[in-house]
C-alpha positions in Angstrom: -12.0 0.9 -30.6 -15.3 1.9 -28.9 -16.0 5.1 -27.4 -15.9 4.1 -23.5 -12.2 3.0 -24.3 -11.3 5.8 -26.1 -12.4 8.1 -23.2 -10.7 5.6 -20.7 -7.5 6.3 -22.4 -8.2 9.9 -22.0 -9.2 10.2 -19.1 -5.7 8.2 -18.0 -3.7 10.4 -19.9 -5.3 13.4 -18.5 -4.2 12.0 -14.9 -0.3 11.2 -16.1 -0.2 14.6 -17.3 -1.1 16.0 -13.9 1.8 16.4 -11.8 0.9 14.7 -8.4 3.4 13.8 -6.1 2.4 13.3 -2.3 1.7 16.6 -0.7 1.1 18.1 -4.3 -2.3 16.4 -5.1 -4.7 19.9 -5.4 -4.8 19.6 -8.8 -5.3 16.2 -9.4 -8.0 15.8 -6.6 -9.9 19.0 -8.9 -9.6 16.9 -12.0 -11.2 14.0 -10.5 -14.0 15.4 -8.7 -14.8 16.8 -11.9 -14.2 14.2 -13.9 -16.4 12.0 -11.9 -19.0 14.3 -11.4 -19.4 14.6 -14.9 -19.2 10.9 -14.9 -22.6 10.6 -13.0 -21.3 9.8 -9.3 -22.3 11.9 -6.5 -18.8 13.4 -5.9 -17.2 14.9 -2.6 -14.2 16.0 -1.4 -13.2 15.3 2.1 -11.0 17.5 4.7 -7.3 15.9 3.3 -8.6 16.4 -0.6 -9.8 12.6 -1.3 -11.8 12.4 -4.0 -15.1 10.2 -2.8 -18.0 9.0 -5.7 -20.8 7.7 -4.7 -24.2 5.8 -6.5 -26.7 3.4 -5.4 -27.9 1.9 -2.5 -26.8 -0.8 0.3 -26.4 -3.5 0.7 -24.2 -5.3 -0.4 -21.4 -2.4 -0.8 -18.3 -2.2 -2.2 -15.1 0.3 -1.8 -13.0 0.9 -5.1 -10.1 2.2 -3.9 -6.7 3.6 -5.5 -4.6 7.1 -4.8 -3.7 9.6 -7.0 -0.3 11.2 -5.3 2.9 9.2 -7.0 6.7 9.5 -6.0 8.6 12.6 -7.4 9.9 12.6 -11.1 8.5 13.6 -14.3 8.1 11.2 -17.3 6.9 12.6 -20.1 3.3 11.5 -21.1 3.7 9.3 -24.6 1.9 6.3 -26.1 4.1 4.2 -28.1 3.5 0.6 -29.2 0.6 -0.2 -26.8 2.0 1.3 -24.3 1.3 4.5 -22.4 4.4 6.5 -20.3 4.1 8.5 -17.4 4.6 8.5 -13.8 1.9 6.8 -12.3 1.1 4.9 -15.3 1.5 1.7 -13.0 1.6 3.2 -9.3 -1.1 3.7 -9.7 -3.3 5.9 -11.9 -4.5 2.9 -14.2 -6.1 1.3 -11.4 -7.6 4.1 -10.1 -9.1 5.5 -13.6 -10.1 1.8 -14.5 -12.3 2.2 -11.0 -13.8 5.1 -12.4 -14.7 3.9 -15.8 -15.8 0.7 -13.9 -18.3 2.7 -12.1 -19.7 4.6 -15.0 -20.7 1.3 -16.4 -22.3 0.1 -13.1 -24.2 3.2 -13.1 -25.1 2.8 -16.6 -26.3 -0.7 -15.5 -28.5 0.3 -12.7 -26.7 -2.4 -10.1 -28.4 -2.7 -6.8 -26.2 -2.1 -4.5 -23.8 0.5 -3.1 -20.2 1.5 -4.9 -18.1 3.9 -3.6 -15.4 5.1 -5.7 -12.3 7.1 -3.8 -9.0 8.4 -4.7 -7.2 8.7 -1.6 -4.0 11.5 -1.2 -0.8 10.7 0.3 -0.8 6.8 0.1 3.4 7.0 -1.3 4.0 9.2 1.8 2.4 8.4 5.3 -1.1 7.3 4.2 -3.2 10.6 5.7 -6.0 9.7 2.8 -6.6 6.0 4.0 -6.9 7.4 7.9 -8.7 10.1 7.6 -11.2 7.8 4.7 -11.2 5.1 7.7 -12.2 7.5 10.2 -15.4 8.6 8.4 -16.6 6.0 5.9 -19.1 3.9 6.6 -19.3 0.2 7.1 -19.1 -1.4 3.8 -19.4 -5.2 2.8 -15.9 -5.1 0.5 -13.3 -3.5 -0.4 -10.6 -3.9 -3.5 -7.8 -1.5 -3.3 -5.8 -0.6 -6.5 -2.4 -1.0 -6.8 -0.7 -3.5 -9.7 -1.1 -6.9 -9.2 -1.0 -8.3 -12.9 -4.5 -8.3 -14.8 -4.3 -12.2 -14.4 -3.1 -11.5 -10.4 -5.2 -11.2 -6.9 -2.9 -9.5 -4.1 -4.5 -11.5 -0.8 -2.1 -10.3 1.6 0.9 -8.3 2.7 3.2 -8.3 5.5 3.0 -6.2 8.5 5.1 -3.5 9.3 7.6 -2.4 12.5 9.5 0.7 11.9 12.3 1.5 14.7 14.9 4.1 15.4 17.8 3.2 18.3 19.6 6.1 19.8 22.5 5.2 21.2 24.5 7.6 23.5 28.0 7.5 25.4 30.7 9.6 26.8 33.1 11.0 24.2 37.2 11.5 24.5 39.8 11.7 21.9 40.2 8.5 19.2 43.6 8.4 19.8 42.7 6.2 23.2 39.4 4.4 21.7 40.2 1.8 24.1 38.7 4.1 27.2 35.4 4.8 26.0 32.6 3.4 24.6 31.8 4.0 20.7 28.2 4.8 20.0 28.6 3.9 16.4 30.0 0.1 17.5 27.5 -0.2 20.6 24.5 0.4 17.9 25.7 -2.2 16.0 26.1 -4.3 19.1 21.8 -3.9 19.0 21.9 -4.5 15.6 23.2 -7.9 16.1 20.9 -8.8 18.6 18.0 -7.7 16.5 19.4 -9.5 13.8 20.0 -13.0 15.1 17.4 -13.1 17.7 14.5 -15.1 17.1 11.5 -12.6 16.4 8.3 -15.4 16.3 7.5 -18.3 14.3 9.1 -18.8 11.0 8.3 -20.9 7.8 11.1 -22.1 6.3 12.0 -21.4 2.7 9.3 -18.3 2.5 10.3 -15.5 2.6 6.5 -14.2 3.3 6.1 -16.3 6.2 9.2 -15.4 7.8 10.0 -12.3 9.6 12.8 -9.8 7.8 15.3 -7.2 9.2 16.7 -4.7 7.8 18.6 -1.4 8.8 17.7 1.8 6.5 19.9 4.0 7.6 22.7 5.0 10.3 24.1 8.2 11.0 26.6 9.0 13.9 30.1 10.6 14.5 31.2 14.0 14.4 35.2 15.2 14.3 37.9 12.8 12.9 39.0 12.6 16.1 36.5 12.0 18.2 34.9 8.4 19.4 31.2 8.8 18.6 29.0 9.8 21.2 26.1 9.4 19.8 24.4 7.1 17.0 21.1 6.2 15.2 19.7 3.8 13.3 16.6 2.7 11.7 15.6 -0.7 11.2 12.6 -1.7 8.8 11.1 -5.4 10.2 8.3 -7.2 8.2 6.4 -9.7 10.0 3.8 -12.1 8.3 -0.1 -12.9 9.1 -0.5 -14.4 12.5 2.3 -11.8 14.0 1.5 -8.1 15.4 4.2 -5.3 15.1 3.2 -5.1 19.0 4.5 -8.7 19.7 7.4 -8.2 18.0 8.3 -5.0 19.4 7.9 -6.4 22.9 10.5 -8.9 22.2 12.9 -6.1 20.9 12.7 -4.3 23.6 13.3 -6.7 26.0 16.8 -7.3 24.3 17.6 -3.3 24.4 16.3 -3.4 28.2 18.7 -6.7 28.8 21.7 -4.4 27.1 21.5 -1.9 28.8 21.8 -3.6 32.0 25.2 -5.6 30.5 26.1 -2.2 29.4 25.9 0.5 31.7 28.1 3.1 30.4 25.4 3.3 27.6 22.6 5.1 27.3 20.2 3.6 24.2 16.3 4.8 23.4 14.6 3.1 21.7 11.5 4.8 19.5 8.0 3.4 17.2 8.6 5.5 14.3 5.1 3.5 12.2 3.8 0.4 12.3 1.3 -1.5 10.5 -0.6 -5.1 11.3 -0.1 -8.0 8.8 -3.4 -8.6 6.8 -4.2 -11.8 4.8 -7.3 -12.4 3.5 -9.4 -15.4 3.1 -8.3 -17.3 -0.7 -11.8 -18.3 -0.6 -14.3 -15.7 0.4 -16.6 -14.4 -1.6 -14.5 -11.0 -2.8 -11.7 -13.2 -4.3 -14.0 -15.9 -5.9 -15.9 -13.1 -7.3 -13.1 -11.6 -8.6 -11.5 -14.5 -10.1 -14.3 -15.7 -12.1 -14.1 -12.1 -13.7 -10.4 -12.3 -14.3 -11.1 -15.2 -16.4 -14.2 -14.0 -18.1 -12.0 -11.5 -19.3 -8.5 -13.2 -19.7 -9.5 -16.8 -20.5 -6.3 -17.5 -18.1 -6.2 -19.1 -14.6 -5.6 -16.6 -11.7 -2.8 -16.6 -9.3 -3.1 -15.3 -5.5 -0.2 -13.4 -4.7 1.0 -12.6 -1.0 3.5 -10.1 -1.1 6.0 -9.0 1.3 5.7 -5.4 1.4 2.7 -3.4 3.0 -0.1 -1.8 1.3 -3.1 0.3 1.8 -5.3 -2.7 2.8 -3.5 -3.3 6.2 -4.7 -0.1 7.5 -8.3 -1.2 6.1 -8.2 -4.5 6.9 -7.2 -4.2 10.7 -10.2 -1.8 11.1 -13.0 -2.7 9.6 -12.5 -6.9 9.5 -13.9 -7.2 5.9 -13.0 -9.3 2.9 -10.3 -7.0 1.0 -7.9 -7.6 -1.9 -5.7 -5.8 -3.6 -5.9 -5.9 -7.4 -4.8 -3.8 -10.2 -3.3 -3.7 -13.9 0.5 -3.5 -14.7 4.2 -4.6 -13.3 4.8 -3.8 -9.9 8.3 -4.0 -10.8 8.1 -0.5 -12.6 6.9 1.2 -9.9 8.8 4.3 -9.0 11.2 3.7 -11.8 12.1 6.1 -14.6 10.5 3.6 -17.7 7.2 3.5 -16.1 4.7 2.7 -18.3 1.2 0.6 -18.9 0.0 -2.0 -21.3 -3.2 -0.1 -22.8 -5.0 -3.5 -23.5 -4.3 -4.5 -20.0 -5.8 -1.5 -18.5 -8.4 -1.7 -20.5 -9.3 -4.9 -19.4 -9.0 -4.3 -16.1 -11.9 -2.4 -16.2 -13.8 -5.3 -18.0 -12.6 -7.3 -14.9 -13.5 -4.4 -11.6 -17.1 -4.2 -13.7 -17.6 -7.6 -13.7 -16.2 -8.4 -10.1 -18.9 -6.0 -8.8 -21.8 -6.9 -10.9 -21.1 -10.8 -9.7 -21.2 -9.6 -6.2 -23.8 -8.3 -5.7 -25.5 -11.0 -7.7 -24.2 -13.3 -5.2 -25.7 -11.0 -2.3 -28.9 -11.1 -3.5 -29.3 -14.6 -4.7 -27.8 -15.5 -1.2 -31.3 -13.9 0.5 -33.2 -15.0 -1.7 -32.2 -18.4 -0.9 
């Protein structure tokens, strides 16, 4: 094993071993900026505690991008068989230290061109290291965002994003007579039908990324056994593809809660944006993803596959801002995210370093042949 993977390895387990759920990242965010300083990058930290490297000069840039906070849960730190335990190990340390070592060897390399390397806080909670790293970084030319894919996988796009909560409110009496008032609980799922089997925008049969999902998260409502409700809420989670806005659908929703409440006067429903976030697909063949699939099989020897995924990810926020190429690429099995056996394959991560060095170095060989020509 050479040196550069032995300290990879290292410097992974050093990051499992740090305790980093979202809202707890202090420590972690001090272990990075040293680590990377160390590692040769001009290293900040920024108001939130993102953890910014820097070398080299533009253009062409590029924005290595993964986040150090994880969900809550200890698993203790262990390699066995290949594989190395801990939370985080997937979602998504690995990516994030494979950026780093990446960079050391572009450094090493003398590229010419700008990286910036950042580990972002709060991504598993409600993203305040993306904003506040989209409010103050500079225009850059790409951007790859770590989170797992598959070493042999390129995450193109993700679905957009609607989060809503319904109120709904009535006059209460006893539940011995439910038959003279209105029930709050029922009358929510009254909206919850409409939402349900209304037609939210254009749909592509058979795909479920191409099609707009609904789903309720949560309800509570009620009070005394004998009561009627009075008062109800729910959440609904709704995923829209590329070519949709969470505003367009919105609109339509609240048309049909406007529309209710006139056929239902007796009750009073509010209806509230909790998040929202724009679809973002990018281009199969810009420069970014053919970049990084001639990497991927460099290293693997395998053809790539493009995923587009139905969940959200940093890259939305990113990608509805700044109008660049962006993917989203990274080693391990989503699939273990946020579960109690998470764990990495160590020649996986190690190759995924191979393949974010190589991405890098063939872009900005592309850049520059590009004005020479």
């Amino acid at each position: 094993m050479r040196k550069s993977d032995e300290y990879a390895i290292k410097l992974l387990t050093k990051l499992l071993e740090t305790y980093s759920p979202s809202g707890e990242e202090e420590p972690i965010s001090n272990l990075l900026f040293q680590e990377m300083k160390n590692l040769g990058l001009k290293t900040r930290k920024d108001k939130v505690g993102n953890v910014i490297g820097e070398f080299g000069k533009a253009p062409p840039s590029v924005l290595l991008c993964g986040h150090m906070d994880t969900v809550p849960g200890i698993i203790p730190v262990r390699i066995e068989e290949g594989k190395l335990y801990g939370r985080g190990a997937v979602d998504a340390k690995s990516s994030l230290a494979a950026m780093i070592m990446a960079s050391t060897l572009l450094v090493d390399n003398d590229i010419s061109g700008k990286v910036i390397t950042v580990g972002v806080v709060d991504e598993e909670g409600k993203g305040r290291g993306t904003k506040q790293l989209i409010r103050e970084l500079p225009q850059v030319d790409y951007a790859i965002f770590g989170e797992p894919s598959g070493v042999e996988n390129i995450t193109i796009a993700y679905k957009g994003s609607l989060h809503l909560k319904i109120t709904c409110k009535t006059e209460t009496g006893h539940s011995a007579a439910p038959w003279l008032y209105e029930n709050a609980i029922e009358r929510a799922f009254d909206i919850w039908e409409l939402i349900k089997n209304s037609d939210l925008g254009p749909e592509r049969q058979g795909s479920h990324f191409y099609s707009v999902t609904r789903c309720i998260t949560s309800i509570t409502g009620g009070g005394v056994s004998s009561t009627v409700p009075s008062k109800c809420n729910i959440r609904i989670d709704i995923r829209m593809p590329p070519g949709q806005n969470p505003q367009q659908v919105f609109n339509i929703i609240d048309g049909l809660v406007e529309q209710y409440k006139t056929d239902h006067p007796k009750v009073s429903v509010e209806l509230e944006v909790e998040d929202s976030c724009e679809p973002y697909e990018s281009h199969p063949k810009s420069t970014l993803v053919r970049s990084l699939s001639w990497a991927i099989r460099r290293v693997r020897f395998q053809q790539v596959t493009l995923l587009r995924k139905t969940g959200t990810g940093d890259m939305n926020l990113l990608g509805s801002t700044m109008r660049i190429p962006i993917v989203t690429y990274g080693p391990g099995n989503s699939h273990l995210d946020h579960t109690p056996n998470e764990f990495i394959e160590i020649k996986e991560y190690l190759e995924s370093i191979e393949v974010y060095y190589k991405t890098v170095k063939r872009l900005f060989e592309l850049y520059h042949r590009g004005k020479k020509e």
